[in-house]
C-alpha positions as CSV (number, residue, x, y, z in Angstrom):
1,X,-94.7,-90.9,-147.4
2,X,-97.5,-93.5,-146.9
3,X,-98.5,-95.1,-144.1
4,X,-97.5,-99.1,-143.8
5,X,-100.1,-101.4,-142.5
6,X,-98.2,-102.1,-139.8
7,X,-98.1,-98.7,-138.5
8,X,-101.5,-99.2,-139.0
9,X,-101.7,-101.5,-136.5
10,X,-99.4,-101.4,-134.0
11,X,-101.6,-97.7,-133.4
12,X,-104.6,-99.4,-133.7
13,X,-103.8,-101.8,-131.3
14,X,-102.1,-99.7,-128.4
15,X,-104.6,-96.7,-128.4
16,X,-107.9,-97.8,-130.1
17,X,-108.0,-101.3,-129.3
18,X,-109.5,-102.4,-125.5
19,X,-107.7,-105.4,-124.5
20,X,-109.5,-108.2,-122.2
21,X,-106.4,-109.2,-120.4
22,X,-105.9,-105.5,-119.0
23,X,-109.7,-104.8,-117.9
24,X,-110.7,-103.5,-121.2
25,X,-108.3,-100.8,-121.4
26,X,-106.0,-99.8,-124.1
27,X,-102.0,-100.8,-123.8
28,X,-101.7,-96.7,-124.0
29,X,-103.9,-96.0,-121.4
30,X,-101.9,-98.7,-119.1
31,X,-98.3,-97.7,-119.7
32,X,-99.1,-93.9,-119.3
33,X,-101.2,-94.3,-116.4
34,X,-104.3,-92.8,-116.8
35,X,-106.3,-96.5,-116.7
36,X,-106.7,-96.1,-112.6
37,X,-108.9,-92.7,-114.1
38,X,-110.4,-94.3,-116.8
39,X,-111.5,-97.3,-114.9
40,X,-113.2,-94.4,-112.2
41,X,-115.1,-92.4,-114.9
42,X,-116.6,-96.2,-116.4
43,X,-117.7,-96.8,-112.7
44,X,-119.7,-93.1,-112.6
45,X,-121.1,-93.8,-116.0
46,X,-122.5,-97.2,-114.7
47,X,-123.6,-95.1,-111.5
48,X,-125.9,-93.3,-113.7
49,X,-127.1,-96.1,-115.4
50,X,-128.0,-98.0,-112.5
51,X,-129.6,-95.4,-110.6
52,X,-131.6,-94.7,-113.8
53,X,-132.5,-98.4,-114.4
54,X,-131.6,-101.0,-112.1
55,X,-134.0,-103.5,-113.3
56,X,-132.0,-103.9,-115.8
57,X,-128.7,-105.2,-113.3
58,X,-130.7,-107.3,-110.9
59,X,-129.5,-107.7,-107.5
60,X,-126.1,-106.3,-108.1
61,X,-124.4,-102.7,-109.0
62,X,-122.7,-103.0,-111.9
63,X,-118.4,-102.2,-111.6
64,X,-115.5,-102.3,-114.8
65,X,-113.6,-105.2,-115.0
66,X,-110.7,-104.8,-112.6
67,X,-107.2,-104.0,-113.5
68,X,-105.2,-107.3,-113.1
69,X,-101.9,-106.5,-110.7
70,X,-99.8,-107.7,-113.8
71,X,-99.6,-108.0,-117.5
72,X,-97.7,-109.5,-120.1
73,X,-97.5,-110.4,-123.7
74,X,-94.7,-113.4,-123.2
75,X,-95.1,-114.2,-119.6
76,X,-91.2,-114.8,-118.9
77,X,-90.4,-118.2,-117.3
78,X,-90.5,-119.1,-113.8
79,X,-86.6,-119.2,-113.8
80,X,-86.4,-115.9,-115.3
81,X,-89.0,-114.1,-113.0
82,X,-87.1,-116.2,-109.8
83,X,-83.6,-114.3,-111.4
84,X,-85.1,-111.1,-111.2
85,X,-86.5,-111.1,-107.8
């Protein structure tokens, strides 16, 4: 059976793709867990490259964007969110 494109896509998008809005980490990687790991590995990696060449960061050590406390794809309402409080 072939694949449909949206299969495709909705793949693409939750394992491959790094998203802004959840410190460049894929939807996957959020919902299982593992971004707190990945985020720690990306902060070694930019270890090495700064101890290597830290001309190249100026004045300041370099650090993966931060995990934000909360994401969403439709933010619910203020009501809604005060409902489930």
């Amino acid at each position: 059976m072939p694949v449909r494109s949206g299969e495709r896509f909705f793949s693409y998008n939750n394992h491959d793709h790094r998203h802004s809005g959840i410190g460049l980490h894929t939807p996957a990687s959020v919902h299982f867990g593992t971004a707190t790991e990945v985020r720690a590995l990306r902060q070694q990696t930019l270890n090495a490259a700064y101890t290597a060449h830290p001309e190249r960061f100026g004045n300041r050590r370099p650090q993966p964007p931060k995990l934000p406390a909360v994401a969403w794809i439709n933010q619910p309402s203020q009501e809604a969110l005060i409902q489930t409080a």
